[in-house]
N, C-alpha and C positions, 0 to 999 in steps of 0.2 A: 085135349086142347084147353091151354086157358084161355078165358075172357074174364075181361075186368068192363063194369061199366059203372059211372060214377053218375049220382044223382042230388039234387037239393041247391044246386050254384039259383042266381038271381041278382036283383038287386036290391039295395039296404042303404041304410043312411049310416053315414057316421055314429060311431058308439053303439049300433046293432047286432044283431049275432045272427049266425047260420048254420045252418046242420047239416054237412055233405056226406052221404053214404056211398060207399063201394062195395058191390055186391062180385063175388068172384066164383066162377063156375071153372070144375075143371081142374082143380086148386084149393088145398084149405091153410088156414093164415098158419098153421103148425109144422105145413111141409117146409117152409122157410121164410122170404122174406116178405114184410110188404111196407110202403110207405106212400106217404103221400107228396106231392109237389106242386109247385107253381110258375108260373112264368108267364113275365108282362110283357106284351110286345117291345123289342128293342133288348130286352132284358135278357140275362142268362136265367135258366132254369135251374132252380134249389127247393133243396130238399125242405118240405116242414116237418116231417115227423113220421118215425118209423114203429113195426111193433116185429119185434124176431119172433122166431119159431116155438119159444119159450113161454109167450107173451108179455116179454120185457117192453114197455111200449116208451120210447122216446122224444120229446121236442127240440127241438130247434133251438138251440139260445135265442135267438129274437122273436120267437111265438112263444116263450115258458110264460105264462101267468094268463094266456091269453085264449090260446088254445089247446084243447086237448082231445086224445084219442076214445074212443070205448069200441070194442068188439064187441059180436052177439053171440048168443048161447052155442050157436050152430056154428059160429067159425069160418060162417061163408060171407059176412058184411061184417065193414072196419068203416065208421064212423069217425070224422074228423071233424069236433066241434070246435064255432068261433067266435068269440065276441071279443067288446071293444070293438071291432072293426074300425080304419080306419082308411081314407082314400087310396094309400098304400098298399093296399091288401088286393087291391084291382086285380085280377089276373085271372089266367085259366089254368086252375086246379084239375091236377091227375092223380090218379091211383095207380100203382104200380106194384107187380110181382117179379122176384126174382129166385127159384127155386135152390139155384144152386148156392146159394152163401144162407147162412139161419142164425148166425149173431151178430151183433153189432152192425145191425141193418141204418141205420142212421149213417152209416159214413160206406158204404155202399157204392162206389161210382157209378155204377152201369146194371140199369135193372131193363130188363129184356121183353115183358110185359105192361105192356100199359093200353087204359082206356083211353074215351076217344075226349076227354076232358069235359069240366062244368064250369062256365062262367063264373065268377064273381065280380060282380059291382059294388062299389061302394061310392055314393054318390051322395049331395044336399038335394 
């Protein structure tokens, strides 16, 4: 069985940064795919940022400079670092696995695992 459960959401000021970890059991990031998302209320859900089974890890054109990925030695947490933050960025971030595809996880429609999300605020 996978689980995915994401950690580190809060809230932060403008120009702040955040460190959200995904810990996945059940599952390691080389069986295929994983990526991270977001979604504001009212808003459609997209994609930030993927890492394939390879460890090719990808951003998002509108997060490159701002956020980035790092995996751990064990290959069981995928860290999605962020700074700059800006009120935009508000939303509830998820981690997500999808076994059956392992490249070009970034353009991914339909990922079949996911946690139960982590806040982010970005607030004055």
């Amino acid at each position: 069985q996978v689980r995915l459960a994401e950690s580190g959401g809060g809230s932060v000021q403008p120009g702040g940064s955040l460190r959200l970890s995904c810990t996945v059991s059940g599952y390691t990031t080389t069986t295929g795919c994983m990526a991270w998302f977001r979604q504001a209320p009212g808003k459609e859900r997209e994609v930030v940022a993927s890492l394939d089974f390879d460890g090719t890890k990808t951003i998002a054109n509108s997060f490159k400079g701002r956020f980035t990925l790092s995996e751990d030695n064990n290959k069981n947490t995928l860290s999605l670092i962020m700074t700059h933050l800006t009120p935009e960025d508000t939303a509830m971030y998820f981690c997500a696995a999808e076994p059956s595809h392992r490249e070009w996880c970034i353009l991914v429609p339909e990922y079949n695992y996911w946690g139960q999300g982590t806040q982010v605020t970005v607030s004055s």
